[in-house]
C-alpha positions, 0 to 999 in steps of 0.5 A: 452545482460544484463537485463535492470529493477528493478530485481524481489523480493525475495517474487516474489508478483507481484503488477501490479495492479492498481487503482485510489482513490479520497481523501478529503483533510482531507483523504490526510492528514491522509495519509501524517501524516501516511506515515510521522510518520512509514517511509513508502510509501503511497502505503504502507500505503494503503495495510496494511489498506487493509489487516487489514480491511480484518482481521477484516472481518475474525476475527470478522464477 
């Protein structure tokens, strides 16, 4: 039988984590323009603020 889904990454990270976020329309707005402007998805967006928050933490904290 062949196997039915999206086949794994390459990287093999796993996202099966998820959560709920409220925006201000002016949030959601920044968020549209980002994803618009660099080409990628929102989701995208969010994790790289994430990691950069986390650098900024490590780095200068």
């Amino acid at each position: 039988m062949n196997k039915r889904g999206r086949p794994p990454r390459d990287d093999g990270e796993v996202k099966n984590k998820q959560y709920r976020l409220r925006l201000s329309d002016g949030e959601e707005s920044i968020l549209d323009e980002l994803s618009t402007e660099y080409g990628m998805p929102k989701a995208e967006i969010l994790r790289r603020g994430l990691r950069m928050q986390h650098n900024l933490l490590r780095h200068t904290g």
